[in-house]
C-alpha positions as CSV (number, residue, x, y, z in Angstrom):
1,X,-1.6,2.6,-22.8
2,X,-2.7,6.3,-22.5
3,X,-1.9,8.0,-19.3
4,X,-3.5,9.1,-16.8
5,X,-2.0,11.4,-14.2
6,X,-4.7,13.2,-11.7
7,X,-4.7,15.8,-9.6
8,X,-3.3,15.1,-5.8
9,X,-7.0,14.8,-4.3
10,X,-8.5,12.6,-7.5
11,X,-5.3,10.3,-7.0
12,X,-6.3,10.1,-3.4
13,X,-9.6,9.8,-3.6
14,X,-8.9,7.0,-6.5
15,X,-7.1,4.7,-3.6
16,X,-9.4,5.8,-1.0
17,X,-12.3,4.3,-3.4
18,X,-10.4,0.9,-4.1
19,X,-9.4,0.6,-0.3
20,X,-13.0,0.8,0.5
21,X,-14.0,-2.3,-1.3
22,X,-11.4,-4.5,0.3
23,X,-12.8,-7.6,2.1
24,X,-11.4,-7.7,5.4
25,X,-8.7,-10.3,6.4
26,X,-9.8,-13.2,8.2
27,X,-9.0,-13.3,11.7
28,X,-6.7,-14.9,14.3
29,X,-7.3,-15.1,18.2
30,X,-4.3,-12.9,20.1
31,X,-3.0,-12.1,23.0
32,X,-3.6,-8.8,24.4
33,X,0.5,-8.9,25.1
34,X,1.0,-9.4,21.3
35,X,-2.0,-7.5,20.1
36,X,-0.4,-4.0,20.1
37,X,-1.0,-2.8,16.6
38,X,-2.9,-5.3,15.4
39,X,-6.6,-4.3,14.0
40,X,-9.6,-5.9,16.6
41,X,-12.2,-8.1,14.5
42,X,-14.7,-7.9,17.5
43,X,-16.7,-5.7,19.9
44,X,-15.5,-4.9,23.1
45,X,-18.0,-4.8,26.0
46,X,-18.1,-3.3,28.8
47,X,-18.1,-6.3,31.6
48,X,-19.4,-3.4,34.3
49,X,-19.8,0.0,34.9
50,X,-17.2,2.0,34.6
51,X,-16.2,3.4,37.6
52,X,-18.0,0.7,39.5
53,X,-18.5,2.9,42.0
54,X,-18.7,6.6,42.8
55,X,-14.5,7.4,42.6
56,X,-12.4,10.2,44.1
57,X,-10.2,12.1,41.9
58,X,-7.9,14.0,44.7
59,X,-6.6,13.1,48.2
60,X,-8.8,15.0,50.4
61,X,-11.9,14.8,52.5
62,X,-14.8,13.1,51.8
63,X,-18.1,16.2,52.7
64,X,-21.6,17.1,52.6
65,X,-20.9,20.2,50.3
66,X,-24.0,21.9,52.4
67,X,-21.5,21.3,55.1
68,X,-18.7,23.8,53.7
69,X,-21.3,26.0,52.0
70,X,-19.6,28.7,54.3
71,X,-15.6,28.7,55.3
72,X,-13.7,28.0,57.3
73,X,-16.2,25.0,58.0
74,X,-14.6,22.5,61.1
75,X,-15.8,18.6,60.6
76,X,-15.8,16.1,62.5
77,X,-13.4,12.9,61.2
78,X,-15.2,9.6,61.4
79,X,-13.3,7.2,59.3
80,X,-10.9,6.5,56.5
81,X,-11.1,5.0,53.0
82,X,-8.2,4.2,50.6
83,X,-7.9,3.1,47.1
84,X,-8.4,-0.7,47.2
85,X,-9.1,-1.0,51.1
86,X,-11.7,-3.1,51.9
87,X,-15.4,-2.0,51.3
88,X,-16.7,0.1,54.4
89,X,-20.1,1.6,55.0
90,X,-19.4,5.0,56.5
91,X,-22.8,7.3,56.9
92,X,-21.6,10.5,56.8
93,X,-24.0,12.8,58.7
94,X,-24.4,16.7,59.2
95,X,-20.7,18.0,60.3
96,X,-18.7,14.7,59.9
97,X,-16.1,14.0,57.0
98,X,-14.1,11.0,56.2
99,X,-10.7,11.5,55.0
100,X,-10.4,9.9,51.1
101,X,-7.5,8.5,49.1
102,X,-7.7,9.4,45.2
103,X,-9.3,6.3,43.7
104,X,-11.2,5.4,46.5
105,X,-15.2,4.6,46.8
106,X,-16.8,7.5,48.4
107,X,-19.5,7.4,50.2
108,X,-23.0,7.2,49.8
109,X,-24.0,10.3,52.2
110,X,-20.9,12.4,50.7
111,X,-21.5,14.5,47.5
112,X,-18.3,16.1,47.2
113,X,-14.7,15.8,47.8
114,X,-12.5,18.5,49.5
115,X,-8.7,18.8,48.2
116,X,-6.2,18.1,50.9
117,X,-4.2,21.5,50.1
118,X,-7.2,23.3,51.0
119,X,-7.5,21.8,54.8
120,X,-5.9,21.8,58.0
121,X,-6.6,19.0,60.2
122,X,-5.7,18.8,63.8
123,X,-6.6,15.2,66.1
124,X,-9.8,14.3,64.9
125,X,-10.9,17.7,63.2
126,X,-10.5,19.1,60.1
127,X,-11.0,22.5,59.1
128,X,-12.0,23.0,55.6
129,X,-10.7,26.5,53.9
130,X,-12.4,26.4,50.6
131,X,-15.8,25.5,49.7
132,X,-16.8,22.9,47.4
133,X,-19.9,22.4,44.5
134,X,-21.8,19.3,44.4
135,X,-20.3,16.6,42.6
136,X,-16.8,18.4,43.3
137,X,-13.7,16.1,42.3
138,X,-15.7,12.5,42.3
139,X,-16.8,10.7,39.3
140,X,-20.1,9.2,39.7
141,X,-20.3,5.1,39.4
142,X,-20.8,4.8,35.3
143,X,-20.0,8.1,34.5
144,X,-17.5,6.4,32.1
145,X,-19.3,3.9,30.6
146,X,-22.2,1.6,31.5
147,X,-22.2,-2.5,31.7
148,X,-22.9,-3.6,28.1
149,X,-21.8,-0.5,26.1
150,X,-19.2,-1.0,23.5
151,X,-16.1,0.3,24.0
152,X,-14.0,-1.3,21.0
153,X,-15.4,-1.5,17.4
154,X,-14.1,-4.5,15.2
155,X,-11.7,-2.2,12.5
156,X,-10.4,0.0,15.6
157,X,-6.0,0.1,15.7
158,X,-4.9,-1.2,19.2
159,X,-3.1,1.6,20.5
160,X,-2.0,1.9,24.2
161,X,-5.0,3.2,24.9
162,X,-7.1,0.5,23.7
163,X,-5.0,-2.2,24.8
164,X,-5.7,-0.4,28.3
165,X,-9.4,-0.7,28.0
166,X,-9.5,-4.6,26.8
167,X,-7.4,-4.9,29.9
168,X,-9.9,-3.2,32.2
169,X,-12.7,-4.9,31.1
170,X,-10.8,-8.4,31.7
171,X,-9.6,-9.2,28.3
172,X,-6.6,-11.5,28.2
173,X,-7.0,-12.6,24.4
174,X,-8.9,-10.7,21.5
175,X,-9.8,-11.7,18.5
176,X,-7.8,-10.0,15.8
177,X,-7.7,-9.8,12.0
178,X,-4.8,-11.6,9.9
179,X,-2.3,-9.4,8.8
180,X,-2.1,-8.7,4.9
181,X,1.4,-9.9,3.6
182,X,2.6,-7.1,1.2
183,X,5.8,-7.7,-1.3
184,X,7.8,-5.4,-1.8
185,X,9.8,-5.4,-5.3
186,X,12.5,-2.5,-5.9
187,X,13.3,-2.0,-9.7
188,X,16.8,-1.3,-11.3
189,X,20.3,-2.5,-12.6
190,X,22.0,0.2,-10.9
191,X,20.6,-1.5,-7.2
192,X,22.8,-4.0,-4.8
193,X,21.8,-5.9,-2.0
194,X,22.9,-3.3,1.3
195,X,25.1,-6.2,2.6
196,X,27.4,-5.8,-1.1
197,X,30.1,-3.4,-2.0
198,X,28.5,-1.3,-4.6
199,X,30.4,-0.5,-7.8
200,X,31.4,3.3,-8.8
201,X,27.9,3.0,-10.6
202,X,25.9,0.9,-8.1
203,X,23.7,2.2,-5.4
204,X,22.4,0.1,-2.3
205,X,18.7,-1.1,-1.9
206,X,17.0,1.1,0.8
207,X,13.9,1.5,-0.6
208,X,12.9,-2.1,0.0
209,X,13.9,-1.6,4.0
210,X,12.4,1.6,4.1
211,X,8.9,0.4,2.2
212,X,9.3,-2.4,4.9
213,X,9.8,-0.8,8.0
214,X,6.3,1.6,6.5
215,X,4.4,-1.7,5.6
216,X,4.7,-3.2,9.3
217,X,4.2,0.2,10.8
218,X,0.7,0.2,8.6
219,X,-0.3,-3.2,10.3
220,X,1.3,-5.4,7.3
221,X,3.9,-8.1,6.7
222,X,6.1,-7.3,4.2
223,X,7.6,-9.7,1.9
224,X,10.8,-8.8,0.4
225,X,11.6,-9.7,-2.8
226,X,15.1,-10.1,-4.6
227,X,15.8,-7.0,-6.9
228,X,14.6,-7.0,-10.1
229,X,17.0,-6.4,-13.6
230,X,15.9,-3.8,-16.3
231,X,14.9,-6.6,-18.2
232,X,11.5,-8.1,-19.6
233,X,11.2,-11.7,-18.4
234,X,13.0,-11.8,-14.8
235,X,11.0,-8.7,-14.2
236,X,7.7,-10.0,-15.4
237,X,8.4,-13.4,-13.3
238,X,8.8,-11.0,-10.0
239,X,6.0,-9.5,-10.8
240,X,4.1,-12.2,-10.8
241,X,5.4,-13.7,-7.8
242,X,4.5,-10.3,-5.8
243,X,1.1,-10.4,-7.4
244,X,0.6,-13.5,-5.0
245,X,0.5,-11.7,-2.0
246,X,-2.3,-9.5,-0.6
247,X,-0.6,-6.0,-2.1
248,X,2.3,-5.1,-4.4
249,X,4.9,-2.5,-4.0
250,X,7.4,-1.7,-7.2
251,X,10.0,0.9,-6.1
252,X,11.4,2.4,-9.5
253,X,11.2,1.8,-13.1
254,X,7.8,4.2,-13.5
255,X,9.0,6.4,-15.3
256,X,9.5,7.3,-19.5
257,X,12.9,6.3,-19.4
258,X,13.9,3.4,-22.0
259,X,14.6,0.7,-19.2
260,X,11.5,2.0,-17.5
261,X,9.7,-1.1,-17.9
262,X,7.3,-1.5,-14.9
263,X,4.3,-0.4,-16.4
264,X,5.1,-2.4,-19.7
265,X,4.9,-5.7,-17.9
266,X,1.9,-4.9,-15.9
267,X,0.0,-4.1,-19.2
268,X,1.0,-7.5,-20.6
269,X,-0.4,-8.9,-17.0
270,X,-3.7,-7.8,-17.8
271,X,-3.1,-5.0,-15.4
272,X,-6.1,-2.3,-14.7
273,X,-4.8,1.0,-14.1
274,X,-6.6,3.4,-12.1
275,X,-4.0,6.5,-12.5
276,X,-0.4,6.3,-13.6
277,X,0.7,9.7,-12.5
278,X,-0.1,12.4,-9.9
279,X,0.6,16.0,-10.0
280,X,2.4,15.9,-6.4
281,X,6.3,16.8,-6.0
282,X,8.5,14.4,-4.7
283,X,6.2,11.6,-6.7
284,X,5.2,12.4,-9.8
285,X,5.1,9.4,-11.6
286,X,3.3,7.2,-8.9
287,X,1.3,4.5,-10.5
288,X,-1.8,2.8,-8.9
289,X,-3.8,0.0,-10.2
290,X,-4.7,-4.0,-10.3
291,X,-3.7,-7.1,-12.0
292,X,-4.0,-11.1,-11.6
293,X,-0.5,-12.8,-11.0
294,X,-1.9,-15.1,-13.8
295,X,-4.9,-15.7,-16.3
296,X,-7.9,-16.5,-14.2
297,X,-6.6,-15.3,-10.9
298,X,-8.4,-12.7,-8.9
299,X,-6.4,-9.4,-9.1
300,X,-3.9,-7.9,-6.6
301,X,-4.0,-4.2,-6.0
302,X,-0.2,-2.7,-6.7
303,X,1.4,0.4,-6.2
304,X,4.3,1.8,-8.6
305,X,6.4,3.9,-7.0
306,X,9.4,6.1,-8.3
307,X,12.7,5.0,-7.2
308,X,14.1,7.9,-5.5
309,X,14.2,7.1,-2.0
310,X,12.0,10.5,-0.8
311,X,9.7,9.7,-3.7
312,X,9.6,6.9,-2.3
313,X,8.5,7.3,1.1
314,X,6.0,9.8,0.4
315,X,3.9,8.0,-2.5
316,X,3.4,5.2,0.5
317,X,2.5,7.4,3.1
318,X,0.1,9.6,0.7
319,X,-1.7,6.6,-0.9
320,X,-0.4,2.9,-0.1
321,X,-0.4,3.5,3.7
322,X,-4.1,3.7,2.9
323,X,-4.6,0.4,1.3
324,X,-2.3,-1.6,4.1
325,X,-4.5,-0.2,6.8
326,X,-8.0,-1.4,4.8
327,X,-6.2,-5.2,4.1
328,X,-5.6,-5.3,7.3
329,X,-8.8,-4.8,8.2
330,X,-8.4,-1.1,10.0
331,X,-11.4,1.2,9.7
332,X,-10.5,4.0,6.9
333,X,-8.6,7.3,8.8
334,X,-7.6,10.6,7.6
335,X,-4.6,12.3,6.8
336,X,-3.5,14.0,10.0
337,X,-2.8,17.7,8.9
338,X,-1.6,20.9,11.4
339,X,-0.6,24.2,10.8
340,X,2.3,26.1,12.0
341,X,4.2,29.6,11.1
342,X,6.5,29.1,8.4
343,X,10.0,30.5,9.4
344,X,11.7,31.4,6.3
345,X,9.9,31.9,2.7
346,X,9.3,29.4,-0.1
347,X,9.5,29.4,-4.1
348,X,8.0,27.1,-6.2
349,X,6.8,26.5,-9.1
350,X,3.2,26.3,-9.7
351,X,0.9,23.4,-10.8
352,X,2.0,20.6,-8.1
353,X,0.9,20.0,-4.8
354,X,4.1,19.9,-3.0
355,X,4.9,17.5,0.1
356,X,8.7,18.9,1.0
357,X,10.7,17.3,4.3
358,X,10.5,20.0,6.8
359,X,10.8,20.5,10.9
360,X,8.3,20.9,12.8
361,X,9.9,23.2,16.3
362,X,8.2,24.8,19.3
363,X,4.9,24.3,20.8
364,X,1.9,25.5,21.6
365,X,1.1,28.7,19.7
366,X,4.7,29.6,19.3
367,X,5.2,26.4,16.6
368,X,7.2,27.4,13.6
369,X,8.2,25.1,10.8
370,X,11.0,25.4,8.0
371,X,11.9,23.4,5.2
372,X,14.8,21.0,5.9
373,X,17.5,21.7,3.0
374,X,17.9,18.8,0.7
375,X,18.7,18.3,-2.7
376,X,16.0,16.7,-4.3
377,X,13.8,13.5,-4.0
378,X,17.2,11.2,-3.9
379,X,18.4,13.1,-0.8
380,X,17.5,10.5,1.9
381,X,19.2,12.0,4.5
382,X,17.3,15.3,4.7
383,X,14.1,13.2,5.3
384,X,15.7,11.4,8.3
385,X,15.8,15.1,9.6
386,X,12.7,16.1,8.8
387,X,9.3,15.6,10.9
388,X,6.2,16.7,8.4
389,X,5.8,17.5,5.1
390,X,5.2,20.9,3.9
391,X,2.5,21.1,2.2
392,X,2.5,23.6,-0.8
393,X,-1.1,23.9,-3.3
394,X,-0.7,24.1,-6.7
395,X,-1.5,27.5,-7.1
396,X,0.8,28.7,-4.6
397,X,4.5,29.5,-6.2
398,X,5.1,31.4,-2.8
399,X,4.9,31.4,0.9
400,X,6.4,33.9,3.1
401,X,7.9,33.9,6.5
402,X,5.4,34.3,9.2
403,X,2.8,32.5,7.3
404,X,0.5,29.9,8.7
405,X,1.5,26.7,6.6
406,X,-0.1,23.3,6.1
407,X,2.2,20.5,7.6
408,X,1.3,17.0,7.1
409,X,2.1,14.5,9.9
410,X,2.8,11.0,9.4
């Protein structure tokens, strides 16, 4: 097999090709409860306009702003109206003001509502000290959105905030798609389960509880199965058996070493591989293609990934994230990037696009990153400190303190 190791964006653009072809799942009805993360399969409608009616945004007073045009202004009180009260029909006429609850209706004659700090009321009169424009602190009835318009979008993540609008618009169930079941295969001799006493030259499996707690964070289930030996036919039977489910995710054995035997055992599955390298540090030997669990089965998209735990982690959220989020059904996002000032300089060498665990501090315009210290893509506790990735171009083999940095955010 002749290898094929892109560049950082080909690779990227390689899965963002393949993710785009995915058939979505098929769906499930939910309840909005239970549908926090889940990916919507259908249009959400607005079931009226929204606001309903012409709302206050401040505790206040109710005006003609013709009336306050000029301050101080004294008004006349003629009524009160709270958020929820029952509907009143106040006609607000020259030199009259009803005193207004944020949230509340106003009325029909008013065109402008006066914040209560600004006002000094005394019996049935209010003075008003500052003046207010048209339209001042109300939003007008639809201003939000009108009956019939589409809020949701079948592929849209419920996040709070969407949960919050199929709530508004009376939606107690939604109709959601499946989530893709994704197995999850570490690699290695050298690997015990984490509930076993490793030996002087045994290790514990993370990296399948790690990949796991990333799949169900991506909208998957993941499927965990038992580790697989450096060895040709229980590996090749795993294989298989992960080949069944919707996506596969190999942790180790993707490299050129002699017991390095993942790629082997794909290419005797038939396997189609679409890069099996990418010129990224931590990551290097990240492998990316397709293959049926058995002759005349349709293929399963997999993911080789190298064994060392930060490698790891950042192969899945740089490309499989990608290709959980399009299984299960989730319209196709960007990487998230910022920027920041770096805090102390960096040396590299060139020709890799660098992700490095770093700490994001500060905020606002006074943010300032730095790389967390770590010794190398096996150091799994630096990355539980870091926040972002650093993110160094190939051509770069320096940056200085007091640069402005790329930081990628996952």
């Amino acid at each position: 097999m002749q290898p094929t190791i892109l560049s950082f964006e080909d690779a990227r653009r390689a899965v963002e090709q393949a993710a785009a072809q995915v058939h979505r799942p098929e769906t499930e009805r939910c309840e909005l409860l239970r549908a926090g993360g889940r990916v919507l399969a259908e249009s959400v409608l607005a079931d009226r306009d929204f606001p309903p009616f012409a709302r206050a945004t401040r505790d206040g007073y109710a005006v003609r702003s013709a009336d306050v045009a000029s301050v101080p202004a004294r008004l006349k009180l003629v009524g009160e109206i709270r958020a929820g009260g029952p509907p009143q029909t106040l006609d607000i006429e020259p030199g009259q003001a009803v005193e207004i609850m944020t949230g509340a209706a106003v009325p029909a004659a008013a065109d402008a509502v006066v914040m209560v700090e600004y006002s000094l009321r005394a019996g049935d009169t209010v003075e008003i000290q500052r003046g207010v424009a048209a339209g001042e602190n109300i939003v007008p009835a639809g201003a939000e959105a009108k009956r019939g318009e589409v809020l949701l979008s079948p592929g849209t993540r419920l996040t709070p905030a969407a949960i919050a609008i199929a709530g508004s618009c009376g939606r107690h169930q939604l109709l959601v798609y499946q989530r893709p079941r994704v197995a999850i295969l570490s690699t290695g001799d050298e690997l015990v389960d984490i509930a076993a006493a490793p030996a002087a030259n045994q290790i514990r499996n993370s990296n399948s509880y790690s990949l796991a707690a990333q799949v169900q964070a991506a909208g998957g289930v993941p499927v965990v199965l038992p580790i697989a030996p450096d060895e040709v036919e229980r590996l090749r039977h795993l294989v298989q058996q992960g080949l069944v489910s919707d996506l596969l995710l190999l942790s180790g054995g993707v490299s050129v070493g002699k017991y390095d035997l993942v790629e082997q055992v794909l290419a005797e599955l038939s396997a189609e591989f679409f890069f099996t390298g990418a010129h990224i540090q931590p990551g290097r030997p990240v492998v990316f293609g397709r293959a049926p669990a058995h002759p005349g089965a349709l293929p399963t998209y997999f993911f080789g990934l190298p064994g060392n735990p930060v490698s790891t982690m950042v192969c899945f959220d740089l490309f499989a994230r990608l290709m959980v989020e399009a299984l299960a059904g989730a319209s196709p996002r960007r990487m998230t990037f910022t920027q920041a000032r770096l805090k102390s300089d960096v040396k590299v060498k060139t020709g890799l696009t660098r992700f490095l665990p770093a700490l994001l501090s500060g905020e606002y315009e006074r943010s300032e990153v730095e790389l967390v210290k770590w010794q190398g893509s096996g150091d799994m506790a630096a990355t539980a400190r870091a926040n972002c990735y650093l993110v160094v171009p190939p051509d770069r083999a320096m940056l200085a303190a007091g640069d402005m940095v790329s930081l990628l955010l996952v």
